[in-house]
Structure formats: structure tokens, C-alpha cells
Jmol script that loads the backbone (N, CA, C; Angstrom):
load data "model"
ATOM      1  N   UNK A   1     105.044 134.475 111.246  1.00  0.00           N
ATOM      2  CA  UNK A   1     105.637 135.406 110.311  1.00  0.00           C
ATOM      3  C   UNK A   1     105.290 136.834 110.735  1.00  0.00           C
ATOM      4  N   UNK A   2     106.478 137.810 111.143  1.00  0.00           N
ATOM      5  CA  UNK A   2     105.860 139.148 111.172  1.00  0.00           C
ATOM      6  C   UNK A   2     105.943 140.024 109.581  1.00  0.00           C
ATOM      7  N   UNK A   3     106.045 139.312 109.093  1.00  0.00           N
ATOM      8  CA  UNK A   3     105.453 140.148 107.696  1.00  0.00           C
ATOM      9  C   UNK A   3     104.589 139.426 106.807  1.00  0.00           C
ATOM     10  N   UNK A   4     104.828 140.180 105.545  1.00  0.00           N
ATOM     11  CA  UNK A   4     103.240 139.754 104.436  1.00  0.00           C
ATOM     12  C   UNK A   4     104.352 138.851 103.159  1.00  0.00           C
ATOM     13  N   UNK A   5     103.706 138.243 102.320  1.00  0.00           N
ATOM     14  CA  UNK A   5     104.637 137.839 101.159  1.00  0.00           C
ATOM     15  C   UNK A   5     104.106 138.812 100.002  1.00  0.00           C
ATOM     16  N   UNK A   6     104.833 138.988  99.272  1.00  0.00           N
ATOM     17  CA  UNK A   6     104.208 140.140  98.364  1.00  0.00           C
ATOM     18  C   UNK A   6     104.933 139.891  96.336  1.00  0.00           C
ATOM     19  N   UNK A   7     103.880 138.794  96.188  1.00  0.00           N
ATOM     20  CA  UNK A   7     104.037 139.138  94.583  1.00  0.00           C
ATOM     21  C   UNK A   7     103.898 139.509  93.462  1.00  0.00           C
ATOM     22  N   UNK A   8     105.053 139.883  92.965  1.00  0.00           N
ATOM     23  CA  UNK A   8     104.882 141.204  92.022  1.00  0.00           C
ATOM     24  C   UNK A   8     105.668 140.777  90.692  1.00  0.00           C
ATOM     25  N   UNK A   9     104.902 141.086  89.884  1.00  0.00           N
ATOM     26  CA  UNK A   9     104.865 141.007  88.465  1.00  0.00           C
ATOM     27  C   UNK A   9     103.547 141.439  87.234  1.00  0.00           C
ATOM     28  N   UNK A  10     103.859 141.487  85.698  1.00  0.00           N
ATOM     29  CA  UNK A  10     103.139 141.986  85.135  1.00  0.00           C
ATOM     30  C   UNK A  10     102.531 141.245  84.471  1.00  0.00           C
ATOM     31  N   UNK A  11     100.936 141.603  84.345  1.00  0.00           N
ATOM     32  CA  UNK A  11      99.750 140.806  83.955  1.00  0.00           C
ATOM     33  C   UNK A  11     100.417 139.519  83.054  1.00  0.00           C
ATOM     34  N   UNK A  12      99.942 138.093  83.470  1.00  0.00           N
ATOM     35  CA  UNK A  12      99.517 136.538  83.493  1.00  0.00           C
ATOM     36  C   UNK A  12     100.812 136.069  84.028  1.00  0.00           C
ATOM     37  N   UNK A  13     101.506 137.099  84.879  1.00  0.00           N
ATOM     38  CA  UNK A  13     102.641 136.136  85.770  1.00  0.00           C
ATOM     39  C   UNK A  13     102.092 134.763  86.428  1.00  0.00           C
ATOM     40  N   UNK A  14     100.559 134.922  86.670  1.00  0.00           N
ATOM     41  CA  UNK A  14     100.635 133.772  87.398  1.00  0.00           C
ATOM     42  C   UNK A  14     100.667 134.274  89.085  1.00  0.00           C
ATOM     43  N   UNK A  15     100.487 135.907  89.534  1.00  0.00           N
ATOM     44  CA  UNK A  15     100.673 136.248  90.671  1.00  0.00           C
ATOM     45  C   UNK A  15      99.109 135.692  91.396  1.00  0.00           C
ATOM     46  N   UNK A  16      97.854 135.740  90.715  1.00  0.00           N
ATOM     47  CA  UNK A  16      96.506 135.544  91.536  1.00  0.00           C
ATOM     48  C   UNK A  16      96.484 133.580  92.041  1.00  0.00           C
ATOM     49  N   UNK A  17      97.110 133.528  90.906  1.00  0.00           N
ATOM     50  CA  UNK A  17      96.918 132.173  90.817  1.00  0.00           C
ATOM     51  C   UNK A  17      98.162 131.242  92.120  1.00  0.00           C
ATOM     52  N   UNK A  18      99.225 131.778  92.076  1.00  0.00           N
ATOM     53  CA  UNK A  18     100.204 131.147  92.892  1.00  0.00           C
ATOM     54  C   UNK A  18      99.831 131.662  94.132  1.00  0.00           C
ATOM     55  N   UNK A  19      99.561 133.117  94.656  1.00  0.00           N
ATOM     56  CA  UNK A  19      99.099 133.748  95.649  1.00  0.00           C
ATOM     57  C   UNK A  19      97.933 132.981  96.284  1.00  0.00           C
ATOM     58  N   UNK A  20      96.887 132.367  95.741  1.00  0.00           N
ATOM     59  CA  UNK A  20      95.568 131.639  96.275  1.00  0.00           C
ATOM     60  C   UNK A  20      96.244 130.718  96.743  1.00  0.00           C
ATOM     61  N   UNK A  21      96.753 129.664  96.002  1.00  0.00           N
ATOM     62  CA  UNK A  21      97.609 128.455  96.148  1.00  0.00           C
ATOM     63  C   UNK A  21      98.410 128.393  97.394  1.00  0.00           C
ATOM     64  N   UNK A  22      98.872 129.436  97.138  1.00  0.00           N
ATOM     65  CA  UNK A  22     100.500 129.983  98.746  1.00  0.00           C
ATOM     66  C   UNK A  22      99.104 130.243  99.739  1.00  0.00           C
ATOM     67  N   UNK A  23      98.608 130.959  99.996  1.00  0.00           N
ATOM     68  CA  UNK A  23      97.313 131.176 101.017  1.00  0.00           C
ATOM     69  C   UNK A  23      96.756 130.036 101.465  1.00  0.00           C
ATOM     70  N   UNK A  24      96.324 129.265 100.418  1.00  0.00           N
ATOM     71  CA  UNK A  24      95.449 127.875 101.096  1.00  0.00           C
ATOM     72  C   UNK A  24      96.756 127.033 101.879  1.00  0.00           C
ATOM     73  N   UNK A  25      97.983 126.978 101.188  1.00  0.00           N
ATOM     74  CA  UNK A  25      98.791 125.803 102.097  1.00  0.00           C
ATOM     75  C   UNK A  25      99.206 126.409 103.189  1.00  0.00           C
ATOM     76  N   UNK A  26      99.202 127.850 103.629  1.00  0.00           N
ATOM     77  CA  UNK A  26      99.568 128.158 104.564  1.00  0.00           C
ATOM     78  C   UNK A  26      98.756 128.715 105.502  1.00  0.00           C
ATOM     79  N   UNK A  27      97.508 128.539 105.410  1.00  0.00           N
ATOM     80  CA  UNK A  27      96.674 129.228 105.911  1.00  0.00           C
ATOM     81  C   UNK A  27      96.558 131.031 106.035  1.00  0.00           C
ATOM     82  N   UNK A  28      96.984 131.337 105.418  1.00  0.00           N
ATOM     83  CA  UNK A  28      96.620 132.782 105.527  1.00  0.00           C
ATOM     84  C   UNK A  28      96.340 133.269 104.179  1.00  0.00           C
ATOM     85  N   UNK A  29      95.590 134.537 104.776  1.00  0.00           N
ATOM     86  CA  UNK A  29      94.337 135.450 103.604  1.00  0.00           C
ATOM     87  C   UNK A  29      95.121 135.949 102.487  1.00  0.00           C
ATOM     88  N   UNK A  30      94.581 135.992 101.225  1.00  0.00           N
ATOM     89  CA  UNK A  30      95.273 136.274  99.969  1.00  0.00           C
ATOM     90  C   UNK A  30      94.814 137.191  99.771  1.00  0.00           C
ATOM     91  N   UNK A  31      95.651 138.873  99.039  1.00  0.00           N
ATOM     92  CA  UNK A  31      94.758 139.563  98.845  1.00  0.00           C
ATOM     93  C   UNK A  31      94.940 140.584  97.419  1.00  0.00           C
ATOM     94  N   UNK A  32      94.750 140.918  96.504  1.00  0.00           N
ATOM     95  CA  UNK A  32      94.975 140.928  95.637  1.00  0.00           C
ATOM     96  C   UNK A  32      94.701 142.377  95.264  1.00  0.00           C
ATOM     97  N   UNK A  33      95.709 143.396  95.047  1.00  0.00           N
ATOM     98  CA  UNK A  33      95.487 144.765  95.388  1.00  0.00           C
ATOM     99  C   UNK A  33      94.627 145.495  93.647  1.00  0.00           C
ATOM    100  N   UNK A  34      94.609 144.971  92.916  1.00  0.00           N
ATOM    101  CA  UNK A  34      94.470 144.940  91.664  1.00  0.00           C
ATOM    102  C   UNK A  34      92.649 144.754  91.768  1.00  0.00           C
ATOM    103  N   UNK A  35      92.344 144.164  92.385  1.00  0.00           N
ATOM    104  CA  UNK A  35      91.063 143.643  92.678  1.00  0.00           C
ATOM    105  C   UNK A  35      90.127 144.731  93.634  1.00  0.00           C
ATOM    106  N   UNK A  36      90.768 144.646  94.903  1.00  0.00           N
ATOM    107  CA  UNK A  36      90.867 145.748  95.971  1.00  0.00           C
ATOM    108  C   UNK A  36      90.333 147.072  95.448  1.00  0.00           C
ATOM    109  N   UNK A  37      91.101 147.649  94.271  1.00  0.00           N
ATOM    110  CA  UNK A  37      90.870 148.699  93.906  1.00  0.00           C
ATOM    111  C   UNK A  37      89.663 149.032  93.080  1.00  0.00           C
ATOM    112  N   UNK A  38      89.551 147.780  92.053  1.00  0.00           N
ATOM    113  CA  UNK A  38      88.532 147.357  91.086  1.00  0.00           C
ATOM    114  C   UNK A  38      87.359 147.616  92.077  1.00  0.00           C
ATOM    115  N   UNK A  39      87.053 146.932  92.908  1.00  0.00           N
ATOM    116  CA  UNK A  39      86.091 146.848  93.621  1.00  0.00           C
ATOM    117  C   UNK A  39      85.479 148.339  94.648  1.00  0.00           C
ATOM    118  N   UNK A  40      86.844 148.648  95.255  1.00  0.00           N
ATOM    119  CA  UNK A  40      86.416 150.366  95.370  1.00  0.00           C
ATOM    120  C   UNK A  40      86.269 151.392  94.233  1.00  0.00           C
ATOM    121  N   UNK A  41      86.445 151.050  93.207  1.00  0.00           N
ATOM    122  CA  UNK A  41      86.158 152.241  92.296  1.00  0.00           C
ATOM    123  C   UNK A  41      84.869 151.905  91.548  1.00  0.00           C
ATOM    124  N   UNK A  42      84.413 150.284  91.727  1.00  0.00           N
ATOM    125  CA  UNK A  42      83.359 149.773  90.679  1.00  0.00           C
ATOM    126  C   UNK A  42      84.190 149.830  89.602  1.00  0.00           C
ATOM    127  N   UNK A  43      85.089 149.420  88.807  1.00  0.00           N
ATOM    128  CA  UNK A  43      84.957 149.428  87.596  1.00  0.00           C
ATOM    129  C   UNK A  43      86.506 148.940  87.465  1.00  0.00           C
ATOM    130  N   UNK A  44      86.904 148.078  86.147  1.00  0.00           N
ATOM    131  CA  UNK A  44      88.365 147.487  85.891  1.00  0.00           C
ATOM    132  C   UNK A  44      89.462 148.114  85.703  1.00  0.00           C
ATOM    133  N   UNK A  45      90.463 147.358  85.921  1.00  0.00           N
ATOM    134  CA  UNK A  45      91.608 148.528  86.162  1.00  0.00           C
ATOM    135  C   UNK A  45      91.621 149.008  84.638  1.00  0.00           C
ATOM    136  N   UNK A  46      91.254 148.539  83.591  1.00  0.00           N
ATOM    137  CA  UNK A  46      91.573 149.039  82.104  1.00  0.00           C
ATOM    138  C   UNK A  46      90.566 150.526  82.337  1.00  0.00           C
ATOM    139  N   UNK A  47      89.535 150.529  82.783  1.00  0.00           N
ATOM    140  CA  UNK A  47      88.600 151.136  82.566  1.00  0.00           C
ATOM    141  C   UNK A  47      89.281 152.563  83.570  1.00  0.00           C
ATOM    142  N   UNK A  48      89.267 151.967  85.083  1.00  0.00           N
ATOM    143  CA  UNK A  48      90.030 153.701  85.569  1.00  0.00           C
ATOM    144  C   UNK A  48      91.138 154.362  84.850  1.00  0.00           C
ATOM    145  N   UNK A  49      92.107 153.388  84.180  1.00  0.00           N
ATOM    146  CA  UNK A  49      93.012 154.124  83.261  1.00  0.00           C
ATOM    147  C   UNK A  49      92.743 155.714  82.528  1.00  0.00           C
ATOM    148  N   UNK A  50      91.387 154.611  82.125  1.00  0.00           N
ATOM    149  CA  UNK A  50      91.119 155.300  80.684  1.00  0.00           C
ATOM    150  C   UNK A  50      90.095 156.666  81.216  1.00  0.00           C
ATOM    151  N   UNK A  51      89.669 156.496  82.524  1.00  0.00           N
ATOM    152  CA  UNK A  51      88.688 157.601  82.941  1.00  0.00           C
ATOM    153  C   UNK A  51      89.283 158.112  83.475  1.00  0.00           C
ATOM    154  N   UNK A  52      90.058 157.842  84.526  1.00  0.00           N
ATOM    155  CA  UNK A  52      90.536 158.635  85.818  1.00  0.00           C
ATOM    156  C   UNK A  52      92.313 158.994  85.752  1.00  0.00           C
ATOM    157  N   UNK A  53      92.835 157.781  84.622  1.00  0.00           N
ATOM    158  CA  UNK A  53      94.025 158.008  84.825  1.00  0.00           C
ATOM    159  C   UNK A  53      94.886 157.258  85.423  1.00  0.00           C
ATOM    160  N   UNK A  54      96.064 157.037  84.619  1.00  0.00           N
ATOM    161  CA  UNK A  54      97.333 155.979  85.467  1.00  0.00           C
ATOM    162  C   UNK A  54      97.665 156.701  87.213  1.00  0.00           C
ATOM    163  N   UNK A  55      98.047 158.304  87.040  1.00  0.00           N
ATOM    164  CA  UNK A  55      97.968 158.595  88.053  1.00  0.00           C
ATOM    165  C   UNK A  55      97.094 158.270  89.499  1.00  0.00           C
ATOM    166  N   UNK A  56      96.074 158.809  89.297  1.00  0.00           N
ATOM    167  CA  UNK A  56      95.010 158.445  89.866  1.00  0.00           C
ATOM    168  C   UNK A  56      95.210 156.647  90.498  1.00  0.00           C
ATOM    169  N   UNK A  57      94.818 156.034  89.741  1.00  0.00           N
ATOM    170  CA  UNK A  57      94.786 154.210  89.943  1.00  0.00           C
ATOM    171  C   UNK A  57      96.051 154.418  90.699  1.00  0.00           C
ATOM    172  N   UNK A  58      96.812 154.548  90.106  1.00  0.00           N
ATOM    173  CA  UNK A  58      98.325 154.288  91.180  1.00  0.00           C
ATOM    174  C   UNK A  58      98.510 154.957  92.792  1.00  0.00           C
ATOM    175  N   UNK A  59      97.610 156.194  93.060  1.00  0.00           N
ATOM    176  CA  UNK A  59      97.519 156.649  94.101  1.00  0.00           C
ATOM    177  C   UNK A  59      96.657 155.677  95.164  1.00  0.00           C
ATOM    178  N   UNK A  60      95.539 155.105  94.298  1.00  0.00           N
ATOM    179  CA  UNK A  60      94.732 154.255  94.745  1.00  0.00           C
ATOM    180  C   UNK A  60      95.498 152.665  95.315  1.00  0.00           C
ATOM    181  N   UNK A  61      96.324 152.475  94.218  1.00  0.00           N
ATOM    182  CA  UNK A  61      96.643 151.014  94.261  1.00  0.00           C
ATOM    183  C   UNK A  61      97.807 151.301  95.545  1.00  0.00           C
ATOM    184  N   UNK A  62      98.394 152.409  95.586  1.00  0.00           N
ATOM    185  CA  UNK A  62      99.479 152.651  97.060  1.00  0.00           C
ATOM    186  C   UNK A  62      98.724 153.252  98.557  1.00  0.00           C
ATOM    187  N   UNK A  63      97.399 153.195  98.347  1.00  0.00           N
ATOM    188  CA  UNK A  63      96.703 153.581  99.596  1.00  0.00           C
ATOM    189  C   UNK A  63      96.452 152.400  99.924  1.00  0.00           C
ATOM    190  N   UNK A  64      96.057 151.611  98.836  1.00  0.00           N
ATOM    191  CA  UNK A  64      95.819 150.161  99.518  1.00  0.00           C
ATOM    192  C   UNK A  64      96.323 149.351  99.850  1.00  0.00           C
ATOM    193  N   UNK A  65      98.184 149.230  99.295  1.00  0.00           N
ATOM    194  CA  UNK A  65      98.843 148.707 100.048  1.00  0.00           C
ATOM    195  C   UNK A  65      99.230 149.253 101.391  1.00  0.00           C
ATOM    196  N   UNK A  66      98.949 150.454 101.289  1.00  0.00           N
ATOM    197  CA  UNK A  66      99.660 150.492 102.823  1.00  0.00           C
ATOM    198  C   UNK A  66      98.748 149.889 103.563  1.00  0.00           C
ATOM    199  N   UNK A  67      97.289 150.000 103.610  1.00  0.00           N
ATOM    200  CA  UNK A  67      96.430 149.874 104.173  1.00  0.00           C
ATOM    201  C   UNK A  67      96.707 147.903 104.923  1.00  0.00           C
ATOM    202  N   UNK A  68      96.894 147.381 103.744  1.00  0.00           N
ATOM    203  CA  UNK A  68      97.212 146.039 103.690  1.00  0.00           C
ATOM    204  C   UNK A  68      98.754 146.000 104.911  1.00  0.00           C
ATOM    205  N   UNK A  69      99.530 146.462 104.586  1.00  0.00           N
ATOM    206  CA  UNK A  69     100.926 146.569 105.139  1.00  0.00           C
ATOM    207  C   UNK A  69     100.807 147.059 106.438  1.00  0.00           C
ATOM    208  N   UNK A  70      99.596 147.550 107.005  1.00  0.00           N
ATOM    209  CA  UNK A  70      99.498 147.695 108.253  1.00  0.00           C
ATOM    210  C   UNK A  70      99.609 146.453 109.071  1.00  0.00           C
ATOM    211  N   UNK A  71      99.114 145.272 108.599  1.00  0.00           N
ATOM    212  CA  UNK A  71      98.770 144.129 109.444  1.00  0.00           C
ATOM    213  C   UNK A  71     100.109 142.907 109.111  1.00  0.00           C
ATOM    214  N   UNK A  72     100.430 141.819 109.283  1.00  0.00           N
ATOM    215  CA  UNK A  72     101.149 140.511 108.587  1.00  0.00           C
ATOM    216  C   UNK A  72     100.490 139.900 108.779  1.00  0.00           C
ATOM    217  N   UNK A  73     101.083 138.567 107.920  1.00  0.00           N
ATOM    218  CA  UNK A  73     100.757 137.487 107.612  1.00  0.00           C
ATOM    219  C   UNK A  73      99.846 137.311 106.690  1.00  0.00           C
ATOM    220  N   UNK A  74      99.773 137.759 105.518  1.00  0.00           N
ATOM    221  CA  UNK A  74      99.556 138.066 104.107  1.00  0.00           C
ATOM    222  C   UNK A  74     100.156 137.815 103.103  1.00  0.00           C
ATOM    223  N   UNK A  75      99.253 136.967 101.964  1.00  0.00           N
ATOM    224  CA  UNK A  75      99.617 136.775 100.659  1.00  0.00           C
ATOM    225  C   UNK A  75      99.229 138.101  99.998  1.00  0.00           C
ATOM    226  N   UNK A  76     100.109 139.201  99.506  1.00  0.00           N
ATOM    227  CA  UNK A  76      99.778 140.159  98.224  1.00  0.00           C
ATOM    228  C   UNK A  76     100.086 139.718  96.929  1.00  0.00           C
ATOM    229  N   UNK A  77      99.020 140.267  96.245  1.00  0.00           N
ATOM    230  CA  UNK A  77      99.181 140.222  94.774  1.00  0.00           C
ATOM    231  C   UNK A  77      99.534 141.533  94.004  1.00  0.00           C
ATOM    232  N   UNK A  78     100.647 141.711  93.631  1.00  0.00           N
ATOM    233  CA  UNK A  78     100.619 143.240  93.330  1.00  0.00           C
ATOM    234  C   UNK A  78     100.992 143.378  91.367  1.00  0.00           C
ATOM    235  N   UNK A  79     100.455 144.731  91.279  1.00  0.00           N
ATOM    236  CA  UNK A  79     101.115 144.809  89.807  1.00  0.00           C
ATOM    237  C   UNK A  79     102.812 145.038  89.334  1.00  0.00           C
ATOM    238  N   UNK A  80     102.643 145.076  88.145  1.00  0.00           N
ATOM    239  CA  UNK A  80     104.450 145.496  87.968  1.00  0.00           C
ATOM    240  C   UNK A  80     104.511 146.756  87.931  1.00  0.00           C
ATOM    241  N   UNK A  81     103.444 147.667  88.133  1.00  0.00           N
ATOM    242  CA  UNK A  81     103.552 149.125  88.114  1.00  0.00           C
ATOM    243  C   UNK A  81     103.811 149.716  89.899  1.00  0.00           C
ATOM    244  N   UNK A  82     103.443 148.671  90.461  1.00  0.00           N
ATOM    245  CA  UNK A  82     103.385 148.716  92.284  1.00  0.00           C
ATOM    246  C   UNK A  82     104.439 149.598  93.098  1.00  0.00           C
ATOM    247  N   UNK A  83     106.017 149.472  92.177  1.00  0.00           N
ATOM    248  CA  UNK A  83     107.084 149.113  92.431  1.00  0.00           C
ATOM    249  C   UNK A  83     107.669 150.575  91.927  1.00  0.00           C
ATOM    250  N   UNK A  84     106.880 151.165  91.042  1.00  0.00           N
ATOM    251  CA  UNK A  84     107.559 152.416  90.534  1.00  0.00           C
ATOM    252  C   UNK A  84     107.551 153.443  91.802  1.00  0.00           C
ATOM    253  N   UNK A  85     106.895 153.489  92.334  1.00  0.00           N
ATOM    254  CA  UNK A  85     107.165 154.619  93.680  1.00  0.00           C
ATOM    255  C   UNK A  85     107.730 154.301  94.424  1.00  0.00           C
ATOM    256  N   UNK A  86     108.656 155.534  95.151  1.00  0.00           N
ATOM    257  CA  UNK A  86     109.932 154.900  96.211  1.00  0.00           C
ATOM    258  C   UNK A  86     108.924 154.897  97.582  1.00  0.00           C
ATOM    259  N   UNK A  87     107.583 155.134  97.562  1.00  0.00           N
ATOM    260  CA  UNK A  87     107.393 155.081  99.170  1.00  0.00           C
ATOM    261  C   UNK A  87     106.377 153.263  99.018  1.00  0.00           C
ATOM    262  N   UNK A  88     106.132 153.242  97.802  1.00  0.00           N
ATOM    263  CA  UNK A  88     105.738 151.738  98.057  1.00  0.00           C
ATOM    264  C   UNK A  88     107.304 150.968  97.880  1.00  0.00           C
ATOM    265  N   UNK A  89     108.046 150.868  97.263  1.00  0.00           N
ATOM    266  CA  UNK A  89     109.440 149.998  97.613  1.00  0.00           C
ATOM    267  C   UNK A  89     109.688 150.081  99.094  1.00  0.00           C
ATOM    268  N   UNK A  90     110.047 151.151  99.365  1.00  0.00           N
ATOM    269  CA  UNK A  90     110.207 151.230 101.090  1.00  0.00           C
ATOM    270  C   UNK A  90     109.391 150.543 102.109  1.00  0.00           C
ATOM    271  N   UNK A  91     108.357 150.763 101.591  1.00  0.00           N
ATOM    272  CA  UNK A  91     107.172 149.998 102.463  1.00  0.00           C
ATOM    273  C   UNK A  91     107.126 148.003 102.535  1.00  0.00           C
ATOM    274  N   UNK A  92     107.224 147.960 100.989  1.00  0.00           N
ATOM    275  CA  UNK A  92     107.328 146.869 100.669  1.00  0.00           C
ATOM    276  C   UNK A  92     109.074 145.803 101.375  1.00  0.00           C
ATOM    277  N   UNK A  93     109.780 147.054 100.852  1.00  0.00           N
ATOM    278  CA  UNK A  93     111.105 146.412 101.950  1.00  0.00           C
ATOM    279  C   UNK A  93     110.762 146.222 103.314  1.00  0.00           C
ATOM    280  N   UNK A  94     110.027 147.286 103.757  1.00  0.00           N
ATOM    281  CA  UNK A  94     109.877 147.178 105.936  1.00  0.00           C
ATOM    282  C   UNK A  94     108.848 145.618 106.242  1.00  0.00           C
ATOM    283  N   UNK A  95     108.023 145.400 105.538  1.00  0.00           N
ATOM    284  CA  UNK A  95     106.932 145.167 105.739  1.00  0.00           C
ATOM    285  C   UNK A  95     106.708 143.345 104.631  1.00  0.00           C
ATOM    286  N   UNK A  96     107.129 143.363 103.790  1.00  0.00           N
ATOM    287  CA  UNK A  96     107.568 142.467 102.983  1.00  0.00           C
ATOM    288  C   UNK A  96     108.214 140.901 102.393  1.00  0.00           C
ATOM    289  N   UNK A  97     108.336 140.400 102.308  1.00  0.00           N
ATOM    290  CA  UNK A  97     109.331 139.124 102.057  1.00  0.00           C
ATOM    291  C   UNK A  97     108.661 139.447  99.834  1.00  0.00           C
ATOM    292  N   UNK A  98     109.256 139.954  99.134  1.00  0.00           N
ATOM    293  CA  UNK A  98     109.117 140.078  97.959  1.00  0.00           C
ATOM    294  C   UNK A  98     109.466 138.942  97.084  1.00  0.00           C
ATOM    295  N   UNK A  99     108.854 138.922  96.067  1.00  0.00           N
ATOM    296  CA  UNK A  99     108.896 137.651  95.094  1.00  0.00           C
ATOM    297  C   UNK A  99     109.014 138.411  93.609  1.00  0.00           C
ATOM    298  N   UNK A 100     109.586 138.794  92.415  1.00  0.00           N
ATOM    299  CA  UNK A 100     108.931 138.930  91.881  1.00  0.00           C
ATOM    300  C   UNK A 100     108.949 137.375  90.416  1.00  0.00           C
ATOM    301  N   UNK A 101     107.739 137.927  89.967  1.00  0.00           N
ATOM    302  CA  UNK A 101     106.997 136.448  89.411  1.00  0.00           C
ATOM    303  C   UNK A 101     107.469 137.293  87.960  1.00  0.00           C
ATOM    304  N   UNK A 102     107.898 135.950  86.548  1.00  0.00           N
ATOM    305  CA  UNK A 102     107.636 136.922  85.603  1.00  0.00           C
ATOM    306  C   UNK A 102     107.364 135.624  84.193  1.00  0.00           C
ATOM    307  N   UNK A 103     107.504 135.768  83.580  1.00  0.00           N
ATOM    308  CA  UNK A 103     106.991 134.804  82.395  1.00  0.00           C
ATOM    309  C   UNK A 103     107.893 134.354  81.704  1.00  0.00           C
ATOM    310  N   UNK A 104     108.070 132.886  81.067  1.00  0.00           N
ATOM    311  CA  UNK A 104     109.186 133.229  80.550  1.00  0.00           C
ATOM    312  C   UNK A 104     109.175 132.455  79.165  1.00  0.00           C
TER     313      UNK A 104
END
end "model"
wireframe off; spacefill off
backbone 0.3
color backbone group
């Protein structure tokens, strides 16, 4: 595969959970940008909201996809907010095979 799979939808789609699942049968790394960020900032995405700002988190959560989108053969887990900027859509089109997951 020269690209990543990338699913996107909003909180209990079911994106961490199908994403692990899709990773183990196919052998490749799952990675979950929601997490990613959590983990560089120390603290939950509810919590940077509320300190730092939607802005902010969202600058964060599109550095890290690109960062991710540098390489293939990747399971992403992304939010439903992922999608609002035209340079992550673009990216996500070049780089991509998109899913989005939603509840029903």
C-alpha cells in the first residue's frame, strides 16, 4: 500500500476500536492522532480545549497528521473536527484511502 487508511468520525464511532482491529489483521501500526496529541501536551483533549483552546488543539492535531502522512502504510484514527481545514482534506486526499465511521 503506498498510502495510510484514515478513519474519521465523531467521538464512540468506534474509530480506536476498528482501527486496532484493521492494524492487527493487516499488520500495520495504528495510530491514533487524538492520543498523539494528549500525550504531547500531557493532558486530555477536553482539558486543552478548555486551557489552550479549540484553535490551538486543532493546530496541534494537523501538525500531527502531517507528521504521520509523511510515511504509509498506516491505520489513522482521526476526529470529526480533522476534516474542517482545507490543508488537512488535501493532505488526507494525497496521502489517504478515507473511511468515514459514524453511529447510527
Amino acid at each position: 500500500m503506498e498510502r495510510n487508511i484514515a478513519l474519521i468520525g465523531f467521538m464512540t464511532a468506534g474509530k480506536t476500536r476498528v482501527g486496532e482491529a484493521l492494524a492487527r489483521l493487516c499488520g500495520l501500526p495504528f495510530f491514533d492522532i487524538d492520543a498523539l496529541v494528549e500525550n504531547l501536551e500531557g493532558l486530555p483533549v477536553y482539558r486543552i480545549f478548555q486551557t489552550r483552546g479549540e484553535p490551538y488543539f486543532r493546530q496541534m492535531e494537523s501538525a500531527v497528521l502531517a507528521g504521520l502522512c509523511r510515511t504509509s502504510n498506516q491505520i489513522l484514527a482521526l476526529g470529526g473536527g480533522t476534516v474542517l481545514s482545507a490543508d488537512n482534506r488535501r493532505l488526507l486526499k494525497e496521502r489517504c484511502l478515507r473511511f468515514w465511521m459514524r453511529v447510527l
